[in-house]
PLY file of the C-alpha trace (Angstrom):
ply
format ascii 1.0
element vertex 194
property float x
property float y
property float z
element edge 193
property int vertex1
property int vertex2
end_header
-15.47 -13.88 17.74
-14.50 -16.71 14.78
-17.13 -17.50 12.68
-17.81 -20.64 11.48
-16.53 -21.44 8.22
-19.93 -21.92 5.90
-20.07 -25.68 4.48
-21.36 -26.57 1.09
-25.10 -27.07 2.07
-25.25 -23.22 3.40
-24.85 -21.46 0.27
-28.20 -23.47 -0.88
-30.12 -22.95 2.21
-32.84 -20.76 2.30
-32.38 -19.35 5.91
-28.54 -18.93 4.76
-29.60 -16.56 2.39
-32.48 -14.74 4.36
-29.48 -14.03 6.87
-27.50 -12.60 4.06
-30.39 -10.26 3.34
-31.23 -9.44 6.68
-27.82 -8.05 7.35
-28.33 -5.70 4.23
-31.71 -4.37 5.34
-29.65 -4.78 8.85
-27.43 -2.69 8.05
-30.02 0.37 6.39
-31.93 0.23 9.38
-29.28 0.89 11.64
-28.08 4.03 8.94
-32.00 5.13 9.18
-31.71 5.31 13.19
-28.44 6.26 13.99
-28.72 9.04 11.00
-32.47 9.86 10.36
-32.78 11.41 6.41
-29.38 9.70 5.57
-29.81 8.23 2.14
-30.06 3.90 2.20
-31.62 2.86 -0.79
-28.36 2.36 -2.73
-27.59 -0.43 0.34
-29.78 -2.97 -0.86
-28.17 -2.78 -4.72
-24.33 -1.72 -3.99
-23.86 -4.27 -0.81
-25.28 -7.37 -2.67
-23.20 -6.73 -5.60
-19.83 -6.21 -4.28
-20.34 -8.96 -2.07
-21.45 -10.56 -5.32
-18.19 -9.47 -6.93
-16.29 -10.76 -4.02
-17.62 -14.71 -4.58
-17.60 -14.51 -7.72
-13.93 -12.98 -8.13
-13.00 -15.51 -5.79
-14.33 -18.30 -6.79
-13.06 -17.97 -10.48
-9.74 -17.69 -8.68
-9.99 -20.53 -7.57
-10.94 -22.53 -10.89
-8.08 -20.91 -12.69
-5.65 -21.94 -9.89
-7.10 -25.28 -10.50
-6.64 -25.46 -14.06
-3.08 -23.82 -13.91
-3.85 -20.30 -14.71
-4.40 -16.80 -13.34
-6.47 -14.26 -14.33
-4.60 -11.88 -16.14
-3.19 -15.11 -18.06
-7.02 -15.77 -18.91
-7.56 -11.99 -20.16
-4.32 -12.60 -22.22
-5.20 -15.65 -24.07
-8.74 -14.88 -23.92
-8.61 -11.42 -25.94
-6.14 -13.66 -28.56
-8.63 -16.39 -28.81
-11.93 -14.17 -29.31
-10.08 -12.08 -31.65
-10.21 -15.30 -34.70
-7.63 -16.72 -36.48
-4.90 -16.44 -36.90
-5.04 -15.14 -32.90
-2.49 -12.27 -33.51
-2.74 -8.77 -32.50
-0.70 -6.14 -31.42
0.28 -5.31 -28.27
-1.85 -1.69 -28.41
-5.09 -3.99 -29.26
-4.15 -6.02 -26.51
-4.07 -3.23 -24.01
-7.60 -1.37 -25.58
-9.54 -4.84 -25.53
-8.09 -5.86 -22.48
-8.72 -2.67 -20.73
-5.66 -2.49 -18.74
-2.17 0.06 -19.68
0.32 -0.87 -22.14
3.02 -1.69 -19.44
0.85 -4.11 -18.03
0.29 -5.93 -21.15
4.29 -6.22 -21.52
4.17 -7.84 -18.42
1.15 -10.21 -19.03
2.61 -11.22 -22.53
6.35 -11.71 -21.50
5.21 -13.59 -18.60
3.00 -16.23 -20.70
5.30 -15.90 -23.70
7.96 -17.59 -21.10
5.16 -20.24 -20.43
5.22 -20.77 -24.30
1.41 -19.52 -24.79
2.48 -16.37 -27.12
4.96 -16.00 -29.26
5.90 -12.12 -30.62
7.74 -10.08 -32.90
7.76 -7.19 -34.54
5.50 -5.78 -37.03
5.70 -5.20 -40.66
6.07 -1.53 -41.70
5.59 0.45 -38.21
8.47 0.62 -36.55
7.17 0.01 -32.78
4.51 -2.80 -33.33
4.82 -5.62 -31.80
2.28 -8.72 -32.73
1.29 -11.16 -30.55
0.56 -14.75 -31.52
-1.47 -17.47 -29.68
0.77 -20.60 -29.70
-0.42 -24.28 -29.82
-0.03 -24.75 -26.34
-1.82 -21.14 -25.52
-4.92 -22.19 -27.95
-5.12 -25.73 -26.00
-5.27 -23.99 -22.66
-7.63 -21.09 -23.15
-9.91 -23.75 -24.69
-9.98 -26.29 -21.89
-9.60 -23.16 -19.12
-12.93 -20.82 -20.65
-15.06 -23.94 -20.46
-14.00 -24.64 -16.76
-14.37 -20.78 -16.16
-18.18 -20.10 -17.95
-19.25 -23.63 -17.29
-18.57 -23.35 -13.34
-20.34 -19.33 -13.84
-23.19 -20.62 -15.74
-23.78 -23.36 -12.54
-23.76 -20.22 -10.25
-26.33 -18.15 -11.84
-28.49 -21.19 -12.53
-31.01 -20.19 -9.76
-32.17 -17.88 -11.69
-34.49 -18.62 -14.62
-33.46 -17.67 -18.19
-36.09 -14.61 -17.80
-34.47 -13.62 -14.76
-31.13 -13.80 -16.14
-31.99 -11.75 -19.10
-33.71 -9.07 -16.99
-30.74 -9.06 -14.53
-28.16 -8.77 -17.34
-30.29 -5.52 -18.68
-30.21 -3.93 -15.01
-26.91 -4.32 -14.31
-25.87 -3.40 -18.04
-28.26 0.04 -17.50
-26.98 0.56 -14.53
-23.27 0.13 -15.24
-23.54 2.60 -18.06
-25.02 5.26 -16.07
-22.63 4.63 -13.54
-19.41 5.19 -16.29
-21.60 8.32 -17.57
-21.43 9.76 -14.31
-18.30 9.18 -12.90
-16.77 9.94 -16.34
-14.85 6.35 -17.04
-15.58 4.07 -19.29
-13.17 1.90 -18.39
-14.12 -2.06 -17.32
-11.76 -3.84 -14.93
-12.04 -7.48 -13.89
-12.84 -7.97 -10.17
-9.14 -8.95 -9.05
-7.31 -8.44 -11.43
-3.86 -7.11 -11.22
0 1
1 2
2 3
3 4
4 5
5 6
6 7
7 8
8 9
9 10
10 11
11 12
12 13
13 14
14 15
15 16
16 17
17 18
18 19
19 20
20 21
21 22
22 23
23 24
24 25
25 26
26 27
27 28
28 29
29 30
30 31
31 32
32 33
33 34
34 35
35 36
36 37
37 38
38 39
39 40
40 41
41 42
42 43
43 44
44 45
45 46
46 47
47 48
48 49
49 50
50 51
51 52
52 53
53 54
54 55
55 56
56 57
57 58
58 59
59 60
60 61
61 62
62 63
63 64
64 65
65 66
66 67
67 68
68 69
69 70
70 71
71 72
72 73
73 74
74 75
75 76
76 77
77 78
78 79
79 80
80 81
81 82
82 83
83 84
84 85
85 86
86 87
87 88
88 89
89 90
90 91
91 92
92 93
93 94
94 95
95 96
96 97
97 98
98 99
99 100
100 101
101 102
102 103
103 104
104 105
105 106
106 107
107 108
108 109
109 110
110 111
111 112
112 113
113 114
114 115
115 116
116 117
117 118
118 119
119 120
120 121
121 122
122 123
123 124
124 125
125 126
126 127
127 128
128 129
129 130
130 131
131 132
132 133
133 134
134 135
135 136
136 137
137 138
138 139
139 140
140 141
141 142
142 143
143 144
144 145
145 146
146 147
147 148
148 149
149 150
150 151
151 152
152 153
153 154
154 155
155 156
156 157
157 158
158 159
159 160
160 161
161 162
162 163
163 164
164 165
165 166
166 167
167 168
168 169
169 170
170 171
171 172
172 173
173 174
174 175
175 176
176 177
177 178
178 179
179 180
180 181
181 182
182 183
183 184
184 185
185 186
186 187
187 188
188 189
189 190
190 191
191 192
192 193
């Protein structure tokens, strides 16, 4: 059976969302009756967030393809433009800050140095360094392309009051860190990235 496709007005409506939490607690009941003393509490946190994840992932997707980019592009030129002038690091800071292996950075920088966002070449005194610079043309996108990106983000979580931002960012940011404790990884990847 299709569904039909939601329209603007849904994602505001009140009964929209009550559906989207009924099919969470949906979804525990039917756990709690089909297997009686099987766990459910984690349904309520892990299904909302991952389907949290999903919009959100998607949905920044879809800005970037607007303003010309994709995300590991944004990572790039982000981690170049956050680092301060003169926007240069080496391709081992890249991959530590970026969070993602060293043969994916040589992709990611050969790729958008071919764009003519990031120059490179090797650096001074250490044999197998190689810096990468933030061009011009890289500096002018990631500035126009992060305001798009957090602007649009900042619209999204605007339901929520600055209180209830703040208390949701300290939740989530307990609860990710007990989460990397646990499974042993510390490791942060961006929802759909390569």
């Amino acid at each position: 059976m299709a569904r039909e496709p939601k329209t603007e007005g849904d994602y505001g409506d009140p009964a929209a969302a009550h559906t989207s939490s009924y099919a969470v607690e949906e979804i525990a009941a039917a756990w709690e009756r089909e297997r009686p003393g099987t766990p459910v509490s984690s349904i309520g946190i892990v299904t909302p967030i991952w389907q949290l994840a999903k919009l959100l992932g998607d949905e920044r997707r879809r800005v970037l393809a607007h303003a010309g980019m994709d995300p590991a592009t944004l990572d790039l030129l982000s981690v170049l433009r956050r680092g301060g002038a003169p926007y240069t690091l080496t391709t081992r800071e890249l991959s530590r800050r970026s969070l993602v292996t060293a043969g994916a950075i040589s992709q990611r920088v050969a790729r958008a140095e071919r764009e003519g966002l990031v120059t490179r070449r090797p650096g001074e005194g250490r044999p197998r360094t190689v810096l990468v610079e933030l061009t011009p043309a890289g500096h002018a996108l990631i500035e126009t392309t992060v305001d798009q990106v957090l602007c649009r983000e900042a619209e999204l979580i605007d339901g929520l009051t600055p209180e209830q931002q703040e208390q949701l960012a300290g939740l989530l940011r307990v609860l990710l860190q007990d989460t990397q404790r646990r499974l042993g990884d510390d490791r942060i990847g961006q929802v759909g990235a390569e």
